[in-house]
N, C-alpha and C positions, 0 to 999 in steps of 0.2 A: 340456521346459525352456522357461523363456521368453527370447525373440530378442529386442532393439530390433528395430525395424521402420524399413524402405527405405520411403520414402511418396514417392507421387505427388501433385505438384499439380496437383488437378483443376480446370479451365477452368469458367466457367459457360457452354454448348455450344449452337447451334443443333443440330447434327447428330443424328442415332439413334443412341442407347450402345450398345456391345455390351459384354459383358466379357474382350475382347479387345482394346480399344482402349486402345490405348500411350501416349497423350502428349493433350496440352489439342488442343483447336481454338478456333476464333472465337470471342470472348466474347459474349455472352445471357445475360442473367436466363433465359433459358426451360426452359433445362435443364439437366444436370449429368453431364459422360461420367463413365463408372465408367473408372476407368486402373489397369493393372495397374504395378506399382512397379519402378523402373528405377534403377539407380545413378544416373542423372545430374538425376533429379525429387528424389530422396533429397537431392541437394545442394540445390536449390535450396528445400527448403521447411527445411533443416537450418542455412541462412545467412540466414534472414529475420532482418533489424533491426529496432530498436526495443525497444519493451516488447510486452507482451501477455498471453494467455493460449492454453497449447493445449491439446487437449482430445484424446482417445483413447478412440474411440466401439465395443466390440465386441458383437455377440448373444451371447446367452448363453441354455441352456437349450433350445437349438437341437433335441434329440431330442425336446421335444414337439412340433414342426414338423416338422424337415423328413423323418420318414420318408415322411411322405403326398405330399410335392412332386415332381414331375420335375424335370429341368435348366431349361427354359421357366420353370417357372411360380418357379423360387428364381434365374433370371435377372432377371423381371421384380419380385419382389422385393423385389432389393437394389436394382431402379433407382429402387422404389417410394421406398424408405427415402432414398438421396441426394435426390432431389429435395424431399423433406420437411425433407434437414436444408438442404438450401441456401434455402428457405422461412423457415426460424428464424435463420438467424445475417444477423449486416449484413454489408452490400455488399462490405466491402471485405476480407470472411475469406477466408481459403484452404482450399480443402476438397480431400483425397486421400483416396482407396481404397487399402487394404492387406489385399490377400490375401484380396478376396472381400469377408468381413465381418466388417470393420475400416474407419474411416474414423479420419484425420486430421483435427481442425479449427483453424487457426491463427486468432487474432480480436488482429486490432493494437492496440495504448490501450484495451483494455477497463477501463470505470469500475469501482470498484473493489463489490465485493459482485455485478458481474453476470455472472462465474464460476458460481455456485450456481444462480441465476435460470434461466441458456442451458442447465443439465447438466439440470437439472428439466426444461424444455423438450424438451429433446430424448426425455428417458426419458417423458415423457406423450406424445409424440407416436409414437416407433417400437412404444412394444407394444403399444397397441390396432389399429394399423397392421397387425403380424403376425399379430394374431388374425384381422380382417376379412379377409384375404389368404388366410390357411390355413386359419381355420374353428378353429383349434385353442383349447382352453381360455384366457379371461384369467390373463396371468403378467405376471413380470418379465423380459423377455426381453433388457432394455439394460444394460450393465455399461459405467462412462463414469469415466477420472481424469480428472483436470484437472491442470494443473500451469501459472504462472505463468510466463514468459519474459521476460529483457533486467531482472532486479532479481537481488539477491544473489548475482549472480557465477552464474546461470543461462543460458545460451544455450538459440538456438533447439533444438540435437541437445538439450545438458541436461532441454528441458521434456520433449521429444520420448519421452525412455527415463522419464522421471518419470512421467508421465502413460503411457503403457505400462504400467507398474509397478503402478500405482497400478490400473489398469485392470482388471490380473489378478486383485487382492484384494477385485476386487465380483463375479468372476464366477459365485460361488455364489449371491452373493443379489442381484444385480442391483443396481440405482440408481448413483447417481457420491458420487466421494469429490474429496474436494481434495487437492494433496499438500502439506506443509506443511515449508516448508524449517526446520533446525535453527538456531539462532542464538547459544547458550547456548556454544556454543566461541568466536565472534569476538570479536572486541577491538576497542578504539577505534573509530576511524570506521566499520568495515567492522562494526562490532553497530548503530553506528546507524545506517547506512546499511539495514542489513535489516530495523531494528526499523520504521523508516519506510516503506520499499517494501512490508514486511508487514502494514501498521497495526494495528503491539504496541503503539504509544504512548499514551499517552490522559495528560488533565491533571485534576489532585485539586486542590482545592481547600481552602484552612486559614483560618480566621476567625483576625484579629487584633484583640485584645481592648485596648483604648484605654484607658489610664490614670487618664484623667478622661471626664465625658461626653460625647457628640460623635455625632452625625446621621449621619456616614458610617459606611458600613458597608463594613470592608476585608476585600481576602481575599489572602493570595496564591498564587502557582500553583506549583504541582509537577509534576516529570515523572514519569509511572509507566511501566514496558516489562509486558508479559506474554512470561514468558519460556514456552520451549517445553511445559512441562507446563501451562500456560492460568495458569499463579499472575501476580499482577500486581506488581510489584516497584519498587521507589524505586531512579531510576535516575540520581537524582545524582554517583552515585561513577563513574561512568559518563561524564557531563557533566563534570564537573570534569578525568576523564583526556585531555577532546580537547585537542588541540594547538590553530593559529589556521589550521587548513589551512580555504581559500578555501570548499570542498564542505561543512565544519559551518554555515556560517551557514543553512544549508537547515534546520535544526535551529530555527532561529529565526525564519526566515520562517514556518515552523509552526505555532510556538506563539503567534507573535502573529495568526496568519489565524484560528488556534482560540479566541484570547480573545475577539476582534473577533466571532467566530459566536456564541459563548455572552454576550457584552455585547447583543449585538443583540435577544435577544430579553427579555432581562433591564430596559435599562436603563430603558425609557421605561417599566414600569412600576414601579420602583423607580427615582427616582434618584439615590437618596443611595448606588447601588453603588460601588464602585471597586476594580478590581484590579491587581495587582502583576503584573509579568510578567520574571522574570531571564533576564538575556541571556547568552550562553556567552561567552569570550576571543573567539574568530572574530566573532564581531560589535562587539568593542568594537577588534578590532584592523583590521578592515575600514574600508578607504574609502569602500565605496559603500553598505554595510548604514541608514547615518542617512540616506541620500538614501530610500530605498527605503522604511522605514520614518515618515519623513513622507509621504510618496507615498498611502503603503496607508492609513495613516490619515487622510486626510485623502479619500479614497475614501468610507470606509466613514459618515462624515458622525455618527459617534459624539463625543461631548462629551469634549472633552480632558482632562477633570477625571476621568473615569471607567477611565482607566487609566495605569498608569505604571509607569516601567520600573528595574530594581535590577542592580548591579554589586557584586562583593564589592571586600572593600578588597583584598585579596590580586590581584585583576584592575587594581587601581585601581593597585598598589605598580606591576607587573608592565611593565603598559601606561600609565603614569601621562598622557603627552602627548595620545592618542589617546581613555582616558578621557575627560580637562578637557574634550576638543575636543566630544564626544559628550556630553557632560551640557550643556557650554555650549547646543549647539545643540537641545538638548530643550528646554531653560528659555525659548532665545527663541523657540520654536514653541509655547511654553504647554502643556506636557509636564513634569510632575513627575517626580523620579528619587529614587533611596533607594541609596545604601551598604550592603552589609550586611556580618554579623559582623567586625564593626571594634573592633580589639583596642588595648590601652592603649599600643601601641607603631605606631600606624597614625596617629593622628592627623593627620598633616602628608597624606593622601592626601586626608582630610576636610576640612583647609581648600585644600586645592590645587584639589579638581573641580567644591568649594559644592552638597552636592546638597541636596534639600529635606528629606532625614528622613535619620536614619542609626539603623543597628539594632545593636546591642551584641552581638559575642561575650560567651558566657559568661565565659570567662576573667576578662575586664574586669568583668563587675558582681561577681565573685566580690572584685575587690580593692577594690572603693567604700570596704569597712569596715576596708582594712590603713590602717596609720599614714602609711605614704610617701605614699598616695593622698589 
């Protein structure tokens, strides 16, 4: 059956490893003691903070090896193998032995995508490793989870048994796997808060088609999630459900760092672009989000005319002060803004916030041709 695993953190070591040796010594790049796993190592690498990634490194396929080995020669090894991976990972990972051979590796703010990069690493570098060692035929002798830590309500012990887990389900065929947390159950912030830390999010883009002629070319932006079966999903019903809790405007730091990435490479060669980009309540109801947002763009040294920003009227009824306040101050920073689905009964939010374009619920043009209208 399979155990979570007690990990040791293992020191980078001047001293000679043995595999008896209990606890970290003196730090060195030089080397890396093999430690056997202790309740009190088990905590310390099971409370690491922060974000991260850890990884659960086991051999596998081991009976083509190690019948031919004595104790000596599968001592030096597995010393082989540690100092290979302490060679691959950055400075500042945590690396434990577990029960021979098994390693722990904890890796702090790793960017995101170099999970997959460090697992391939590792797996190219330990099995040709064991064959030059043993002489024994090239295999797959590395079986590696990964599992992500300090995002969607993961702790350091949560990645710890994930990647364990996950670790077990390569052992027949070796290489690493990712673990991939489920998302499809949470709610409100706690979906986007995973869809983010998971990057499920991505933005689609919609041409708007201009009623008369006209040289700009608009688009505006949608949010889409991939939800846990890889489908990618319209995630406005989603957006619309958050409240103004402080932690959503992260949502929209986002998507405007994402428009400002894909304007950039777009504008100077086209620049009659222009994109829309809708804000959530939590940013129109925020104090500090219009500071920030002149800030960032005014950074990014992109033409003010090449993007702008939309509120519904339903945000505009909701939060009516806080809107005025935020469209006012786009207009006098040279920032266009749009209203959208603004219903024949909104009116009064249209003339209250002045923005520069307003966009018609259906409802409304549906009545253009009743008589009241």
């Amino acid at each position: 059956t399979n155990t979570a695993p007690t990990a040791a953190i293992a020191e980078r070591d001047t001293a000679t490893p043995s595999s008896t040796d209990a606890g970290p010594a003196a730090a060195s790049p030089a080397a890396v003691s093999i430690a056997i796993d202790t309740p009190s190592s088990l905590h310390a690498l099971a409370e690491l903070a922060g974000k991260g990634m850890m990884y659960f490194v086991s051999l596998c396929n081991v009976a083509n090896f190690r019948a031919a080995m004595d104790f000596n020669s599968h001592t030096q090894l597995l010393q082989a193998i540690q100092e290979k991976i302490a060679s691959l990972v950055p400075d500042n990972a945590h690396i434990a032995n577990y029960a021979g051979e098994n390693w722990v590796i904890a890796v702090p703010e790793s960017e995101t995508g170099a999970e997959a990069s460090l697992g391939r690493e590792i797996c190219n570098a330990i099995d040709p490793l064991i064959s030059t060692h043993t002489g024994a035929a090239a295999d797959k002798y590395t079986a590696i989870g990964i599992s992500k830590y300090g995002i969607a309500d993961l702790s350091a012990q949560d990645a710890i048994e994930k990647s364990f887990n996950v670790c077990a389900s390569q052992l027949k065929t070796g290489g690493f796997k990712v673990f991939a947390p489920r998302i499809d159950n949470a709610q409100g912030s706690a979906a986007l808060r995973s869809a983010m830390e998971l990057d499920r999010l991505k933005i689609k883009y919609q041409p708007i088609i201009g009623l008369h002629n006209q040289s700009t070319q608009w688009y505006e932006a949608f949010i889409f999630m991939r939800n846990d079966a890889g489908i990618e999903q319209d995630a406005s019903a989603l957006v619309d459900s958050l409240g103004i809790e402080k932690d959503n405007v992260a949502l929209d730091q986002w998507l405007v760092n994402e428009a400002i990435s894909a304007l950039s490479s777009l504008v100077y060669e086209n620049s009659q672009i222009s994109l829309t980009v809708p804000l959530t309540s939590s940013a129109v109801a925020s104090g500090e989000f219009a500071e920030w947002l002149l800030a960032t763009m005014q950074a990014s040294s992109l033409p003010k005319d090449c993007l702008s920003f939309s509120i519904t009227a339903e945000q505009g009824q909701d939060y009516e002060a806080q809107s005025k306040a935020l469209l006012t101050k786009l207009l006098e920073n040279g920032f266009k803004s749009t209203i959208t689905d603004v219903g024949s009964d909104q009116l009064a939010v249209v003339k209250a916030c002045r923005p520069d374009y307003v966009q018609l619920h259906t409802s409304f043009t549906e009545k253009l041709n009743a008589e009241e209208d």
